[in-house]
BAKERO-595482 format. One record per residue (C-alpha): residue number from 0; residue in three letters; y, x, z. Coordinates in steps of 0.1 Angstrom, whole numbers. Layout:
// residues N
@num->NUM&residu->ALA&y->Y&x->X&z->Z .
...
This chain:
// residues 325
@num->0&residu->UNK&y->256&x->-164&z->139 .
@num->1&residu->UNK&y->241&x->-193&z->161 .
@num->2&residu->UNK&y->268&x->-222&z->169 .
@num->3&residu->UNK&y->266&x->-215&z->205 .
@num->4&residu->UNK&y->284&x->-184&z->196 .
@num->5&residu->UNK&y->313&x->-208&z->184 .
@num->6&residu->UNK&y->316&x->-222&z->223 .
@num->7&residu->UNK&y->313&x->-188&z->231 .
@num->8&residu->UNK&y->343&x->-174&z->214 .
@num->9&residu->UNK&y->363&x->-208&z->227 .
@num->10&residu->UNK&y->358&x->-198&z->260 .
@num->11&residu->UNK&y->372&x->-160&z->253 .
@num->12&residu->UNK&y->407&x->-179&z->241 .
@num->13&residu->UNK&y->407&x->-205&z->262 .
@num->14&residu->UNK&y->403&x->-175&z->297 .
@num->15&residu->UNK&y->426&x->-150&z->277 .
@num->16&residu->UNK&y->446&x->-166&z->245 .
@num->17&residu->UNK&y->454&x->-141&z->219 .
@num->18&residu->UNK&y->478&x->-124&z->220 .
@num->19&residu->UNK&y->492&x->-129&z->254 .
@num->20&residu->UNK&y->525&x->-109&z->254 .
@num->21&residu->UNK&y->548&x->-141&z->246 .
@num->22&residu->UNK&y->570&x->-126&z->220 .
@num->23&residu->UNK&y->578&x->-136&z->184 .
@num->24&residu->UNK&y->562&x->-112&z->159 .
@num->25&residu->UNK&y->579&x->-105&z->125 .
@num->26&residu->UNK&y->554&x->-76&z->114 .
@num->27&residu->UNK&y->530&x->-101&z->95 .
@num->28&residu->UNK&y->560&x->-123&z->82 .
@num->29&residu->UNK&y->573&x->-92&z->68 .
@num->30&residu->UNK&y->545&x->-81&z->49 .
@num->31&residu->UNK&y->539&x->-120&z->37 .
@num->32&residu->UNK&y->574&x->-118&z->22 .
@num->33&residu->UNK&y->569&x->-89&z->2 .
@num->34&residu->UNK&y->536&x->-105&z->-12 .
@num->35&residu->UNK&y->556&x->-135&z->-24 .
@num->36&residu->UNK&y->578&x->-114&z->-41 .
@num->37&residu->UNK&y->548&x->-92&z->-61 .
@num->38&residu->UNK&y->524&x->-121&z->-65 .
@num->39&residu->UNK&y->543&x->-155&z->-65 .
@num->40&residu->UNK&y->585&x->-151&z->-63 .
@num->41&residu->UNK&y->583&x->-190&z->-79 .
@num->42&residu->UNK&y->572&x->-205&z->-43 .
@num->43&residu->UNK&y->606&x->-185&z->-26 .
@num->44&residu->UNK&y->624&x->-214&z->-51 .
@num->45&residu->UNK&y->601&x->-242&z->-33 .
@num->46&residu->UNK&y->623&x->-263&z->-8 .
@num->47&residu->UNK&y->611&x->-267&z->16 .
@num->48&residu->UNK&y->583&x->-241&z->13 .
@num->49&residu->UNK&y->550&x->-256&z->33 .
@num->50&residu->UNK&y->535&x->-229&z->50 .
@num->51&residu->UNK&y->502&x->-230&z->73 .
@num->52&residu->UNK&y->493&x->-203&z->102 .
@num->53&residu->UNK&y->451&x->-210&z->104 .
@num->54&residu->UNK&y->441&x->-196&z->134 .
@num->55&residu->UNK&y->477&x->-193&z->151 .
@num->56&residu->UNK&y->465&x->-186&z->182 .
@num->57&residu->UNK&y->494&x->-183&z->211 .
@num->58&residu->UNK&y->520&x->-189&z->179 .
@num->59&residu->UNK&y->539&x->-153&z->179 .
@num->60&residu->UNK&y->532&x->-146&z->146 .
@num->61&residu->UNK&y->537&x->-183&z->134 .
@num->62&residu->UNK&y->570&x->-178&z->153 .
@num->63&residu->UNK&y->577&x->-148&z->129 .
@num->64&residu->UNK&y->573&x->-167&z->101 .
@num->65&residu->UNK&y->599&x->-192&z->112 .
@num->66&residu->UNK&y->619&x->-165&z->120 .
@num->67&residu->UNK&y->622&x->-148&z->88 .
@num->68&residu->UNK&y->620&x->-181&z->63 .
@num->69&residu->UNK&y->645&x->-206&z->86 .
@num->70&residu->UNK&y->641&x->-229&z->56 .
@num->71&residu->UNK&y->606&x->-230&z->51 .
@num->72&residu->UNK&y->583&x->-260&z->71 .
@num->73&residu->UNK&y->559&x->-239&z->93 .
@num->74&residu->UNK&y->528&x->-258&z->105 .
@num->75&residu->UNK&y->502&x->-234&z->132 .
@num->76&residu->UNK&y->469&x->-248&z->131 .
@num->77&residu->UNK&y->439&x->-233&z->161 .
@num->78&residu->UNK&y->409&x->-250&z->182 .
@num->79&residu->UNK&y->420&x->-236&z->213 .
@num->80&residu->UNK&y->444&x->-260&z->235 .
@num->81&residu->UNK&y->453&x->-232&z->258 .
@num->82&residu->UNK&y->460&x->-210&z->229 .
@num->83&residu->UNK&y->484&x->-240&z->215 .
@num->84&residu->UNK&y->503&x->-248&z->244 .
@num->85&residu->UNK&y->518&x->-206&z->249 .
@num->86&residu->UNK&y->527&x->-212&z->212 .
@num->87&residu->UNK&y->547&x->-244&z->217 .
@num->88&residu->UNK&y->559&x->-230&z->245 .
@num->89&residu->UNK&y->572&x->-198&z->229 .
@num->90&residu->UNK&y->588&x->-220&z->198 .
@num->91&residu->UNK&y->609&x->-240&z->222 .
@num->92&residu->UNK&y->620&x->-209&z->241 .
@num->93&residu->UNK&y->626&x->-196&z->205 .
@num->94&residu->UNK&y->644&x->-222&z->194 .
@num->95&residu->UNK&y->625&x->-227&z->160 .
@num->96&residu->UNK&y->614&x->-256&z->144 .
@num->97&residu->UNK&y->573&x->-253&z->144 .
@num->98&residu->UNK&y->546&x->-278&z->141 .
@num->99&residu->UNK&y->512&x->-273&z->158 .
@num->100&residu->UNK&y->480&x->-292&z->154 .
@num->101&residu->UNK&y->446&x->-287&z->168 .
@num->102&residu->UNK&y->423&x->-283&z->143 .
@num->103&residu->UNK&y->389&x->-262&z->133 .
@num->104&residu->UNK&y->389&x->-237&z->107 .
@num->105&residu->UNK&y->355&x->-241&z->105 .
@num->106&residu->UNK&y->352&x->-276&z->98 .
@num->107&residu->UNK&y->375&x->-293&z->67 .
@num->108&residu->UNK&y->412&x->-291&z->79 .
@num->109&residu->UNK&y->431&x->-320&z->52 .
@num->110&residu->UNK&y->421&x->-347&z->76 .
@num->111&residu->UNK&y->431&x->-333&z->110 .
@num->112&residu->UNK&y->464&x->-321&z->97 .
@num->113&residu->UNK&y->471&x->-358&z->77 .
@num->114&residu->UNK&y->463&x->-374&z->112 .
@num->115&residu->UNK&y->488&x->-354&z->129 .
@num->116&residu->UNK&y->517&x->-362&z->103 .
@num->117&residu->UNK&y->516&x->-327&z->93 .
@num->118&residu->UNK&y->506&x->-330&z->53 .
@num->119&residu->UNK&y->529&x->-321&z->29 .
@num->120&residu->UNK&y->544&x->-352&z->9 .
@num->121&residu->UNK&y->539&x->-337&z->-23 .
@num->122&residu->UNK&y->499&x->-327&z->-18 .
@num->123&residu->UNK&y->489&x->-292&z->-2 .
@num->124&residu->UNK&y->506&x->-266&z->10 .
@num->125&residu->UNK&y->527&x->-237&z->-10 .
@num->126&residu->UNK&y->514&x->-209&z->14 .
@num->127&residu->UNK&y->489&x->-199&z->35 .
@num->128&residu->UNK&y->485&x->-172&z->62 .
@num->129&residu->UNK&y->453&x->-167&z->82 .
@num->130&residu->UNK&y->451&x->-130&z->103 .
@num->131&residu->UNK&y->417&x->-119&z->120 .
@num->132&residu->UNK&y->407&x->-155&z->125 .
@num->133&residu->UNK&y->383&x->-161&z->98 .
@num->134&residu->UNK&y->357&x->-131&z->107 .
@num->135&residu->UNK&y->352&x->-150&z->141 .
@num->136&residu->UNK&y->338&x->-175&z->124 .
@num->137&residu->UNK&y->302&x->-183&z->126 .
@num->138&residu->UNK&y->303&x->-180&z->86 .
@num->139&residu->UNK&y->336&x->-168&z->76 .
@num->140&residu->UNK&y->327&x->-183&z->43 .
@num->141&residu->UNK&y->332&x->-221&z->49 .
@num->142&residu->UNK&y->371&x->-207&z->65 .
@num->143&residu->UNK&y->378&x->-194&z->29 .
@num->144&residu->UNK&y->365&x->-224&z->14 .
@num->145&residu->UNK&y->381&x->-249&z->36 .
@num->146&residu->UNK&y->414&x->-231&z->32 .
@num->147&residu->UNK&y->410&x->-234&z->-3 .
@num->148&residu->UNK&y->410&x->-271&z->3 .
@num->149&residu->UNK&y->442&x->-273&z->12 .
@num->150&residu->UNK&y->461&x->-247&z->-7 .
@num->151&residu->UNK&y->482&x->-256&z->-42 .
@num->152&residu->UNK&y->466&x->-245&z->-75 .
@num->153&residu->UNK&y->499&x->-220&z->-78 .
@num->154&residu->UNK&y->498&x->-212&z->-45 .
@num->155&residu->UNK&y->492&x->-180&z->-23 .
@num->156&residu->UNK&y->466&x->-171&z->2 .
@num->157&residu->UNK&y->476&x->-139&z->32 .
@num->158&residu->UNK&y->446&x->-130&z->47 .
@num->159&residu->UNK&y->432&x->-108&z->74 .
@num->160&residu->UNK&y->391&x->-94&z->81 .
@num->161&residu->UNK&y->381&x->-66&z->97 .
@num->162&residu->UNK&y->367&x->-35&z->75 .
@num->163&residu->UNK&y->331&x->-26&z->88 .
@num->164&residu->UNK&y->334&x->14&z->83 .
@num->165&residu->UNK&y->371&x->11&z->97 .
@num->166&residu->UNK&y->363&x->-4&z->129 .
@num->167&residu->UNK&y->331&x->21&z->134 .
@num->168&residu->UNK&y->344&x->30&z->170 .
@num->169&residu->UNK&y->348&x->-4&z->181 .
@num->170&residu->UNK&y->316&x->-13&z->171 .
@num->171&residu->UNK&y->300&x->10&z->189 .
@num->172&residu->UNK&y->317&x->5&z->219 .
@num->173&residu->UNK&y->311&x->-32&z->216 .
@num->174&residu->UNK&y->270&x->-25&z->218 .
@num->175&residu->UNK&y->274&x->-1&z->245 .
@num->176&residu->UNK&y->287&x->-27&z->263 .
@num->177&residu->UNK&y->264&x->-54&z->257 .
@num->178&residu->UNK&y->237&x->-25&z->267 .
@num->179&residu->UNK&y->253&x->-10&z->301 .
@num->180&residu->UNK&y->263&x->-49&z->316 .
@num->181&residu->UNK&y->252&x->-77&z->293 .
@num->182&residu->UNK&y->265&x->-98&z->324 .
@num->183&residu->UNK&y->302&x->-87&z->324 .
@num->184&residu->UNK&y->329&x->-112&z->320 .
@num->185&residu->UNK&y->360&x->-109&z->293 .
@num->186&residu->UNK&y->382&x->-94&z->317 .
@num->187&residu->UNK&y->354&x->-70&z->332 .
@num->188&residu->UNK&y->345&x->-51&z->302 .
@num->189&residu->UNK&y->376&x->-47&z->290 .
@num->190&residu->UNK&y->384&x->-29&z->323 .
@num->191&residu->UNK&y->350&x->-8&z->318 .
@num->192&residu->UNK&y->367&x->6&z->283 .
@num->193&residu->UNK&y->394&x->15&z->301 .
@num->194&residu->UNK&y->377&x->31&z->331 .
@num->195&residu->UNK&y->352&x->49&z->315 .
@num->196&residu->UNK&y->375&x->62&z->286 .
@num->197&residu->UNK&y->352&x->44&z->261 .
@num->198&residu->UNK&y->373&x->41&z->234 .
@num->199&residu->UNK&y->407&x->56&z->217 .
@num->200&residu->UNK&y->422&x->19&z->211 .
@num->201&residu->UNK&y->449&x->6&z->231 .
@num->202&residu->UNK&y->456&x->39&z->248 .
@num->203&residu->UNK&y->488&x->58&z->244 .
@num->204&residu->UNK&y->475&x->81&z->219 .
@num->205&residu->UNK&y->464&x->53&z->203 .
@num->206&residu->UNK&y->498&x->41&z->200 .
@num->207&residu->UNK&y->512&x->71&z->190 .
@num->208&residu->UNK&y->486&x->74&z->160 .
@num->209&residu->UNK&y->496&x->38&z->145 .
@num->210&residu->UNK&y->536&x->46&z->149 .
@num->211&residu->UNK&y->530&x->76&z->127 .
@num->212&residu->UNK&y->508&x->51&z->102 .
@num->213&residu->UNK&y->535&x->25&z->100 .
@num->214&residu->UNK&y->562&x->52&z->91 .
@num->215&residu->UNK&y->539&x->62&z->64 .
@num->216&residu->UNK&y->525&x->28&z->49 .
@num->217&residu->UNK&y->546&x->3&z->67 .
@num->218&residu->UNK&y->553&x->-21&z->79 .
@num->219&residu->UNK&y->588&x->-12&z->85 .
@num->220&residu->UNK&y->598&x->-6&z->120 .
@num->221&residu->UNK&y->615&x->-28&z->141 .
@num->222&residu->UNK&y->627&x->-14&z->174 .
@num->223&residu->UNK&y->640&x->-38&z->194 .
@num->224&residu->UNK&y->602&x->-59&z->187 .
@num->225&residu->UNK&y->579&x->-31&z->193 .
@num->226&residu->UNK&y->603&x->-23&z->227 .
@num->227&residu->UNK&y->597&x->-60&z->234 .
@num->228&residu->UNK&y->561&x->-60&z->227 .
@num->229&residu->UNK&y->555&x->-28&z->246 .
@num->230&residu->UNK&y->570&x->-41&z->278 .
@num->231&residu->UNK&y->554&x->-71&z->279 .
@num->232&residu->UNK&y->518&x->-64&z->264 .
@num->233&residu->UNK&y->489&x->-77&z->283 .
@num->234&residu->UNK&y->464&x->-50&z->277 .
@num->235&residu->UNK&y->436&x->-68&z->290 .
@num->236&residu->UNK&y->439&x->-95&z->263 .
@num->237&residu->UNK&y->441&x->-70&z->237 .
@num->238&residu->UNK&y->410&x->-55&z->246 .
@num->239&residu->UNK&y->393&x->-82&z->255 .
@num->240&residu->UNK&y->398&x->-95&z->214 .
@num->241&residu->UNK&y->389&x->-64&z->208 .
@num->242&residu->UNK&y->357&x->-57&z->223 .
@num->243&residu->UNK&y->346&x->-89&z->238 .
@num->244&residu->UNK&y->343&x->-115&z->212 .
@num->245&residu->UNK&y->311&x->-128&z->212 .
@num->246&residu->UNK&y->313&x->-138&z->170 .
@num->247&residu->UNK&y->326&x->-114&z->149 .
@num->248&residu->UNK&y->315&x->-103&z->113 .
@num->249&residu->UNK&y->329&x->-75&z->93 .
@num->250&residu->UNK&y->329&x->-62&z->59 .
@num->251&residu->UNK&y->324&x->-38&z->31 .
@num->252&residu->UNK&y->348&x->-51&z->4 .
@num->253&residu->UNK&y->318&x->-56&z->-21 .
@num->254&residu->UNK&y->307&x->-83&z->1 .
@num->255&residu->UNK&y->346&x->-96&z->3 .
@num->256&residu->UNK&y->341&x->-104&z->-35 .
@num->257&residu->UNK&y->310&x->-121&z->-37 .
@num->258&residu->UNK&y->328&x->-145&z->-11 .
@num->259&residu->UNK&y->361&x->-150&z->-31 .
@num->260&residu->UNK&y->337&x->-156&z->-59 .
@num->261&residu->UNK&y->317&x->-183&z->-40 .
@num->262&residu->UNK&y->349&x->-201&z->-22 .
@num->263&residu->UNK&y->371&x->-197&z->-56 .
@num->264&residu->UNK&y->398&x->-174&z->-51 .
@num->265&residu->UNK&y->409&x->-142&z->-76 .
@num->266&residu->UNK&y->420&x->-109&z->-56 .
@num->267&residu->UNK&y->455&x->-103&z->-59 .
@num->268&residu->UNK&y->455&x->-74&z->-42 .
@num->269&residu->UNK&y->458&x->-55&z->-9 .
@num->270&residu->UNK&y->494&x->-55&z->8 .
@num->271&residu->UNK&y->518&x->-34&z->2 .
@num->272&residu->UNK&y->531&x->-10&z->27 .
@num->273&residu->UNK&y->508&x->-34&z->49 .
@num->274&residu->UNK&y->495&x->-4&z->69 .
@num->275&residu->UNK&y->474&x->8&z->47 .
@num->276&residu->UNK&y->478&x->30&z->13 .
@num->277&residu->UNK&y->467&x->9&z->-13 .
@num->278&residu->UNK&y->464&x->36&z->-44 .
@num->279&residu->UNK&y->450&x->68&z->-48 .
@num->280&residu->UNK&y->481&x->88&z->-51 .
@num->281&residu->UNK&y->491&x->70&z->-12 .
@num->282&residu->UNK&y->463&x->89&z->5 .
@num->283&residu->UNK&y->462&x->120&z->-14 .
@num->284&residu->UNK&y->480&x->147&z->-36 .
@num->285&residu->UNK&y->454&x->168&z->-42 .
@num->286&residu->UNK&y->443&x->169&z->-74 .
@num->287&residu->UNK&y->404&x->170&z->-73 .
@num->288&residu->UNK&y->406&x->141&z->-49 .
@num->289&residu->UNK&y->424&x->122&z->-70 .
@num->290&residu->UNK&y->403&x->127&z->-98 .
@num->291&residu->UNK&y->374&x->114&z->-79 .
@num->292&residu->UNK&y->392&x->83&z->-59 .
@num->293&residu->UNK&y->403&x->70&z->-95 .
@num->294&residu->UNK&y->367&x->71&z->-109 .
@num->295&residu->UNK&y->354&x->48&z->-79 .
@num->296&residu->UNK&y->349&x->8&z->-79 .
@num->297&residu->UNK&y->380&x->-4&z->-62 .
@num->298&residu->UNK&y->359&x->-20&z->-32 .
@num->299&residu->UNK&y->344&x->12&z->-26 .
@num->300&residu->UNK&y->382&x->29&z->-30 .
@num->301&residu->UNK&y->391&x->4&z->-4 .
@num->302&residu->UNK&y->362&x->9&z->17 .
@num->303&residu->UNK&y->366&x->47&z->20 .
@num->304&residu->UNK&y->402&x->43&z->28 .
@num->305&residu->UNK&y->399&x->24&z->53 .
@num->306&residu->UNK&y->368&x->45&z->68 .
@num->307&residu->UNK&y->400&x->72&z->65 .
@num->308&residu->UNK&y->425&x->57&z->80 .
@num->309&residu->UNK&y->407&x->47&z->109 .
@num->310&residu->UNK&y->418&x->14&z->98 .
@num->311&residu->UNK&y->401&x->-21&z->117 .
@num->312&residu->UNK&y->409&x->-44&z->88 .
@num->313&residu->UNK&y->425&x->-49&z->56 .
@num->314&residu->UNK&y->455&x->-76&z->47 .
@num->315&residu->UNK&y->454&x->-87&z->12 .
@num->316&residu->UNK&y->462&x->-116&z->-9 .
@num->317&residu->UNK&y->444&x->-145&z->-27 .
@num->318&residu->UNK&y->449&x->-167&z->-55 .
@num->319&residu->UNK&y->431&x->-197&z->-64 .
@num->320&residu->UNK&y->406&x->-197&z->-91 .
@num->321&residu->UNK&y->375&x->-215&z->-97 .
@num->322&residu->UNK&y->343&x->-215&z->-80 .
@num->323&residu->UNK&y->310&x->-193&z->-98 .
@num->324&residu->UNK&y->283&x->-208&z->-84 .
């Protein structure tokens, strides 16, 4: 992508910050802590535990994580001042103890977050948490690499990208529109999906479908959040994220591993009960099936169930390793 795409996508946030609903998120906090548990229990022994949010956005999910580890020092880290000021904003209503600090993810992050104070003493964070940030950048590579910078040797990487067969309806929505009014502003073509019936996301049906896929592969249900959440969501920001960003990659899973391999991180694994089955025996009993899911490559396992599950993206976990060249 060209860096005017970069400006591009500032403008988007900075017109409609992401997400806009103003409440604190546990979902992504929830699924973190179970990864700790499978793939690092030593760092829930760390106090304090230094976590970073790259790419916090408007701070709810940052706010989870402060929710659900009280103990832990939380630093949320974005480009976009409008994005940053909702997310201080909702921590003081929130009454949680965050740190925020405007900073690139696509440019080396040590020395913006050692100006601002908010450097661990002991070198690095323990944790870090980056969801559907780093496919917005022009090349998502230099994001894995440059949180890599700043992570612990032991330490564990959450991360979010969007699965290219997963989000096939989205992507053809998204050049319809770029087709039918190249001119259309955020908030315009977002109306047009809705208008025109474009597209099964963020409908009711569509809400309906991902209730009955959390009750099968999590995350667990909270009611009182998702009540919250539905009362107060701000459709047009949604959609506008959705189908509007002007620089956004996504992946087949083979390509996922050739960048772990360049930015030196190991696959951990995908998350559990993270929305998405994450075996064989998850998405299938029959036997035949199974016989031919187990004899695939795991990306393309991972590829075809997310093609499946209708899923936009996968949530998995990193650890660090050395860089092949």
């Amino acid at each position: 992508m060209e860096q005017r795409h970069v400006a591009a996508t500032a403008a988007l946030y900075t017109q409609l910050p992401y997400p806009g609903d103003g409440v604190v998120r546990t979902t992504s906090a929830r699924i973190l802590l179970k990864g700790l548990r499978q793939h690092a229990p030593a760092l829930l022994e760390r106090r304090p535990l230094w976590i970073a949010d790259v790419g916090c956005g408007t701070g709810e999910a940052t706010a989870g994580i402060a929710k659900m580890l009280p103990g832990a020092r939380v630093v949320g880290i974005d480009v976009n001042r409008a994005s940053l000021d909702l997310a201080r904003a909702l921590a003081a209503r929130s009454r949680l103890n965050l740190t925020y600090v405007e900073a690139n993810a696509a440019s080396p992050l040590r020395e913006a977050l050692q100006r601002s104070g908010a450097w661990p003493p002991e070198g690095k964070f323990d944790l870090v948490t980056s969801m559907g940030v780093l496919h917005h950048l022009s090349d998502p590579a230099t994001g894995f690499a440059h949180v890599r910078d700043i992570l612990r040797e032991d330490g564990l990487f959450q991360v979010y990208v969007y699965s290219k067969l997963g989000r096939r309806e989205v992507l053809a929505v998204r050049d319809l529109l770029d087709h039918a009014d190249p001119g259309a502003t955020f908030a315009e073509r977002a109306r047009m999906v809705s208008a025109l019936r474009l597209s099964s996301k963020h409908t009711l049906l569509d809400g309906l479908r991902t209730l009955r896929k959390r009750l099968r592969f999590g995350p667990p249900l909270r009611i009182g959040e998702i009540v919250k959440v539905a009362l107060r969501r701000n459709r047009v920001t949604h959609a506008s994220d959705t189908f509007s960003n002007p620089c956004e990659h996504s992946f087949l899973f083979e390509e996922l591993f050739t960048i772990f391999a360049r930015t030196g991180w190991a696959f951990a694994g995908l998350a559990k009960r993270g929305g998405l089955p994450t075996s064989p025996e998850e998405h299938t009993r029959d036997p035949r099936a199974l016989e031919m899911l187990k004899a695939m490559p795991q990306a393309a396992l991972f590829d075809l169930l997310a093609f499946a599950h209708r899923v936009a993206g996968w949530t998995f976990f990193l650890r660090p390793t050395k860089i092949v060249a």
